[in-house]
N, C-alpha and C positions, 0 to 999 in steps of 0.2 A: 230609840223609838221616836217615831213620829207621832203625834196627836193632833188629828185634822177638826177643825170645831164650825158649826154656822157660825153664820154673824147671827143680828136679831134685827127685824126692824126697828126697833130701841134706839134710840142712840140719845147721849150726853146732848145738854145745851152745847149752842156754837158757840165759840167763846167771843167775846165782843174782838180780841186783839190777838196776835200773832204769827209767827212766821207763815207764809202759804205753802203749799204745793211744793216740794221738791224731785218730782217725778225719778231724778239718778240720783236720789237716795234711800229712794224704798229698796227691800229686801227684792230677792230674787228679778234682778233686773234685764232680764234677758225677755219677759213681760212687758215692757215700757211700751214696745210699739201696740202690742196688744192693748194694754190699758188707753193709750192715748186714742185709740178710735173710738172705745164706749164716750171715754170722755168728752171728745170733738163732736159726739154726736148729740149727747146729754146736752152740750152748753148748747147748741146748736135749736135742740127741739124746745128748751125753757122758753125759746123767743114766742113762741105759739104755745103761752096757756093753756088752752082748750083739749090744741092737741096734744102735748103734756102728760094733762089730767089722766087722757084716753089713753094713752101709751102704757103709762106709768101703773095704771087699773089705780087712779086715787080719785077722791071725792075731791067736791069742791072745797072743802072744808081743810084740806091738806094741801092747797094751791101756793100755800109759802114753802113748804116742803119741795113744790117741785118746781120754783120759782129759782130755791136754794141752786140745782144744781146749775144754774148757769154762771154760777161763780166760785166753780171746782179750781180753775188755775188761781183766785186770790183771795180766796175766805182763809180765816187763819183754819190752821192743821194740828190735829191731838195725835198722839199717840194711840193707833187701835186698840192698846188694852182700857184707854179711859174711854176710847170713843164706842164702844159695842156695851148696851143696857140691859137687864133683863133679867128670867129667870135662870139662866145656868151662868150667866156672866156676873151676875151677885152671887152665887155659890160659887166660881172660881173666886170670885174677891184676888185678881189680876193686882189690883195697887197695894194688897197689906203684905206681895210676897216681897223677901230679902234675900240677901246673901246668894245661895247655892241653888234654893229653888225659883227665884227672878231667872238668874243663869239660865237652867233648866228648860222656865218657860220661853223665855226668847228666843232658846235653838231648838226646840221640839212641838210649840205650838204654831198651828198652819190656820187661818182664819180665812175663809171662802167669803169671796163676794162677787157679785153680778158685775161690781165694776172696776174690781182691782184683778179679781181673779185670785189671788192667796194673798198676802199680809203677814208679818210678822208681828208679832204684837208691840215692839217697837215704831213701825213704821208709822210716819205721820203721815195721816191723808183728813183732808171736811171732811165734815157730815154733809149728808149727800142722802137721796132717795133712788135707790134702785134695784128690784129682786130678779135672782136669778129669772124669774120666769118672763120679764119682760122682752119685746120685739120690738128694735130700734131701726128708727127710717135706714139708715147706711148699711149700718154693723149687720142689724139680721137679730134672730135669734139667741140671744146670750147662752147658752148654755150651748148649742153648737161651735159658739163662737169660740169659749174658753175649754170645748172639748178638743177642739186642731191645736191651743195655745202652748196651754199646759202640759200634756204629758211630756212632748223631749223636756223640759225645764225639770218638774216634779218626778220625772222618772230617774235620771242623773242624781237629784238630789235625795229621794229615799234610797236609792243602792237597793241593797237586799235587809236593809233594816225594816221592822215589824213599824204597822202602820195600825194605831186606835184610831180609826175610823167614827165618830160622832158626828159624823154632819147628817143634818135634816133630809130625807128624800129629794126633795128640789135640789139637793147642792151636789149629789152627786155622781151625780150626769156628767159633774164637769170633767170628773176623773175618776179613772181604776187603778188603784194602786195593786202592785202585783200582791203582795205578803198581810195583807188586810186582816184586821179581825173586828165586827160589830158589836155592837154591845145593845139587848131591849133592856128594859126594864118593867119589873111584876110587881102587882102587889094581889095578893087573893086569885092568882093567876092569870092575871089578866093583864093586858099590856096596858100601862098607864101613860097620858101624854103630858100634862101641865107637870110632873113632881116627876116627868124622864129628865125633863131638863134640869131640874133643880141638884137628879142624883147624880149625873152624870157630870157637870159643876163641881160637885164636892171629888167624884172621883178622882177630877184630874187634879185638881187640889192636893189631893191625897197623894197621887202618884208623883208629883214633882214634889212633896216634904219629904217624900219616902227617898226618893233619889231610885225610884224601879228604874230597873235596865233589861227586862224580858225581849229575848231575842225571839220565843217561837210564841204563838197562843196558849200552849199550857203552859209555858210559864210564867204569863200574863195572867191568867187564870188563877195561878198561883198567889202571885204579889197581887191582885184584888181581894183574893184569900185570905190573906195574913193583914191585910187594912182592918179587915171583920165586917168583911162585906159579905153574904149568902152569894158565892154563883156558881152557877153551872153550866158544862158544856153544853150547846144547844145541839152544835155542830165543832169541828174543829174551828172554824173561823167565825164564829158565832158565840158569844158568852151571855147567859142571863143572867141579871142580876135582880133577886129577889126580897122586897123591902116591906119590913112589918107594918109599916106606918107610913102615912104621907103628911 
């Protein structure tokens, strides 16, 4: 099974020191050329502050943020499991796993971003400022852009394996995975947003200690089941899961 996750605007301090940029060593590398045009345009547009800010939709207040990306080829590089902060990425708690489910996570978790396009949670890339939703002078459109990229790459690589779909609205656009199942999140019936992120964090937590291997949605449905989680079928590719507490 695959498990596709946002990034967060969050991210880790840059680190004062370390290796940069390895571009042919990131995960799925058949993306390189893809990535290297956000990137050449990113480093490109930092030259123009102003227009930057405007691109980026950031205040002036965040102008080191978008300062950052003009030194994507030499800032040092974290591994995306330390570099992505936040509400569901404190509830995966990505650095306390070991052994069998570290394993687990590095070949089944997919991390979307506006400027790598997927990620491995091994891969080291900066921190860096840029959401799916922005329009970049060259490249165009980011989410058009990583819609042409991605599928032959991420089609090959889900096969006919069952895809946990968790990424945010904005992310994706970038891809349709054929074998998909989503997951809301209730509490009092209602769909919740700040404590979706937080359940769905401990989910996948949950599913790599467990070592689940669900090949179809019910029996995803299932193994969320036996964690003692409340869900239920919304649809076949669709599971709710319903939460007494936030």
């Amino acid at each position: 099974m695959l498990i596709l996750l946002p990034p967060s605007e969050g991210k880790a301090a840059a680190p004062r020191r370390g290796a940069p940029l390895d571009l042919d060593r990131l995960g799925l590398p058949a993306l390189s050329a893809a990535r290297t045009a956000v990137i050449d345009d990113l480093v490109k547009l930092s030259g123009d502050p102003e227009l930057a800010l405007a691109t980026l939709g950031l205040t002036p207040g965040l102008a080191d943020e978008a300062a950052r990306n003009g030194h994507l080829r030499t800032a040092p590089a974290v591994p995306a499991a330390a570099l992505y902060t936040g509400v569901l990425y404190d509830a995966l708690d990505l650095a306390s796993l070991t052994g069998p489910a570290l394993a687990r996570a590095r070949k089944q978790l997919l991390i979307f971003s506006g400027l790598w396009g997927a990620l491995r949670p091994a891969d080291r890339v900066p921190t860096y400022r840029c959401s799916i939703g922005v329009r970049l002078p060259t490249t165009g459109a980011l989410t058009a852009h990583w819609r042409s990229a991605l599928p032959p790459v991420l089609d090959e690589l889900a096969g006919d394996m069952l895809v946990l779909d968790l990424r945010s609205s904005a992310y994706t656009g970038m891809w349709t995975p054929r074998n998909a199942v989503s997951v809301r999140v209730l509490h009092g019936g209602k769909v919740v947003s700040h404590f979706n992120k937080a359940t769905k964090g401990r989910l996948v937590r949950a599913l790599l200690l467990a070592g689940a291997r669900p090949r179809t949605p019910a029996a995803l449905a299932a193994a969320v089941r036996d964690l003692g989680y409340d869900v239920r079928v919304r649809r076949p590719a669709e599971l709710d899961i319903h939460v007494a507490a936030l």
